[in-house]
C-alpha positions in Angstrom: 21.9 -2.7 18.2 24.8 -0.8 16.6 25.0 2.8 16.0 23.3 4.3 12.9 20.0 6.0 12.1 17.5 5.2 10.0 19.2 6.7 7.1 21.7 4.3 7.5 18.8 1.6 7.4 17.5 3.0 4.4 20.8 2.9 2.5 22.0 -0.4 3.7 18.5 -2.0 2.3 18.5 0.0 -0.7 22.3 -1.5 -1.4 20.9 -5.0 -0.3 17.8 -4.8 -3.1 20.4 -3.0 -5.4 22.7 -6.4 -4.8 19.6 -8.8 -5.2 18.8 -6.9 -8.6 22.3 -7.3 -9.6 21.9 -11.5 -8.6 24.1 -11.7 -5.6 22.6 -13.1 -2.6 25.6 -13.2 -0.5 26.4 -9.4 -0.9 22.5 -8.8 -0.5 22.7 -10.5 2.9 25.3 -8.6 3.9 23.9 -5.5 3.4 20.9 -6.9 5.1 22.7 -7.7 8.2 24.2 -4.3 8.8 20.8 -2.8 8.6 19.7 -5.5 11.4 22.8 -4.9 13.6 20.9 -0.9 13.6 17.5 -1.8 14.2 16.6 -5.6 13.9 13.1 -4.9 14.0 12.4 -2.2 11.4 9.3 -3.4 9.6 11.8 -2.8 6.4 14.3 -4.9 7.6 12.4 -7.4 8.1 10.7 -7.5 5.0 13.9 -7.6 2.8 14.7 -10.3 4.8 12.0 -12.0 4.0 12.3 -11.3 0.3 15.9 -12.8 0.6 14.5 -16.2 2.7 12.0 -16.2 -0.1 14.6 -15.7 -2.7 16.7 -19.0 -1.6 13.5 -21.2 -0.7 13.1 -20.6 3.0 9.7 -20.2 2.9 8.9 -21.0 6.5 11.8 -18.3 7.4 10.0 -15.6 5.1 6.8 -16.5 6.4 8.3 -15.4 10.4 10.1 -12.4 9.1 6.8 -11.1 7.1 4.6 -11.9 10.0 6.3 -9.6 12.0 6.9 -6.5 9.7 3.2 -6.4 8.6 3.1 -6.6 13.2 4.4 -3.7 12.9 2.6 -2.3 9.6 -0.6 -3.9 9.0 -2.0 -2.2 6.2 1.3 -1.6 4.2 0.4 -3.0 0.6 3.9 -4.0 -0.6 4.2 -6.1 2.9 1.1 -7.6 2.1 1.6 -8.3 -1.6 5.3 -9.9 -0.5 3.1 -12.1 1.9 1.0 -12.8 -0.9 3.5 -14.2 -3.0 5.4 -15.6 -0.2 2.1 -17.3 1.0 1.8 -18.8 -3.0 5.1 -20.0 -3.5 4.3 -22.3 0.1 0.8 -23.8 -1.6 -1.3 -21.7 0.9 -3.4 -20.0 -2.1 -6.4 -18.9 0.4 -3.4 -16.8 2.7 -2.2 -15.8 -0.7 -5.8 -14.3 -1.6 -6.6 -12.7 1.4 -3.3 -11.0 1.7 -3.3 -9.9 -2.2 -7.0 -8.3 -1.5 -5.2 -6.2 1.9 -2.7 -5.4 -1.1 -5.0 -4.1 -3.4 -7.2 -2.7 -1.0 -4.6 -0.6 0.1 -3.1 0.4 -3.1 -5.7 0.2 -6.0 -3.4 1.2 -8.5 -0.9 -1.1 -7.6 -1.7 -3.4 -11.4 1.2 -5.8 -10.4 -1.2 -7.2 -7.1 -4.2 -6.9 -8.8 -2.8 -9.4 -11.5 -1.6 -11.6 -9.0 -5.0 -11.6 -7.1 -6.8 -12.0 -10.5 -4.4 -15.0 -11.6 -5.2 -16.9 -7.9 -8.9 -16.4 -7.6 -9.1 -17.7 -11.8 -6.9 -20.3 -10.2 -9.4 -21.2 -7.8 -12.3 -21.0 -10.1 -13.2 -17.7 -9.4 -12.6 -16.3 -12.6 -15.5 -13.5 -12.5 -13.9 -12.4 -9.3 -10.5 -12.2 -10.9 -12.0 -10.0 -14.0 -13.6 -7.9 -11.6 -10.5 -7.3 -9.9 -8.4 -6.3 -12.8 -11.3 -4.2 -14.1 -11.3 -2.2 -10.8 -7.4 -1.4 -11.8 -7.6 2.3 -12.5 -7.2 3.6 -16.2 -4.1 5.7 -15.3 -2.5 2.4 -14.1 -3.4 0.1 -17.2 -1.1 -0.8 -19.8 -3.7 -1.7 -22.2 -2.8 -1.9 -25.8 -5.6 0.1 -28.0 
């Protein structure tokens, strides 16, 4: 571990998301790897690094580095939503749904889960489930056209 606090974290991930964003993966994992040279196992850390493994198709990679932030955060929805879609993009739809459901548990409001969830379980032939999910979506978070 280097020196540097966990502001320093903070704005070394926020300049690797703000690279990402901007489409460049190199600078991204640059960024990243300061902010792992402070603290390589900061539950934040190691979820942008799994959103960049996930980025460039390492799914097995994102998988590891999820697994242990949500170690070290079990109940955080956006870890859980990232291992939701990380868990989809590797074919394992059932991982997908459970970790989707933590997601929304956690964070109701959050429509962007709940759409995901909704899509998988239709997906799976569980389309009443799916409705119900997005009908659980509160009003204040709905972007429903009148």
């Amino acid at each position: 571990m280097t020196r540097g606090g966990p502001e320093d974290v903070a704005r070394l991930l926020s300049a690797a998301l703000a690279c990402r964003a901007q489409g460049d993966p190199a600078a991204a994992a640059r960024q990243l790897a300061q902010a792992r040279k402070i603290d390589p196992a900061h539950a934040d850390v190691l979820h942008v690094g799994a959103i960049l493994a996930h980025d460039a198709g390492r799914e097995v990679e994102a998988t590891r580095l999820i697994s242990k932030a949500i170690a070290r955060r079990p109940g955080d929805a956006s870890l859980q939503r990232s291992r939701g879609l990380i868990a989809r993009a590797a074919g394992r739809r059932d991982e997908a749904i459970e970790a989707l459901r933590i997601a929304h548990a956690a964070s109701p409001a959050d429509r962007g889960a709940a759409q995901l969830l909704a899509a998988l379980l239709s997906d799976a032939g569980r389309r009443a489930e799916g409705l119900a999910v997005l009908s659980a979506v509160p009003p204040e978070a709905r972007d429903d056209e009148i």
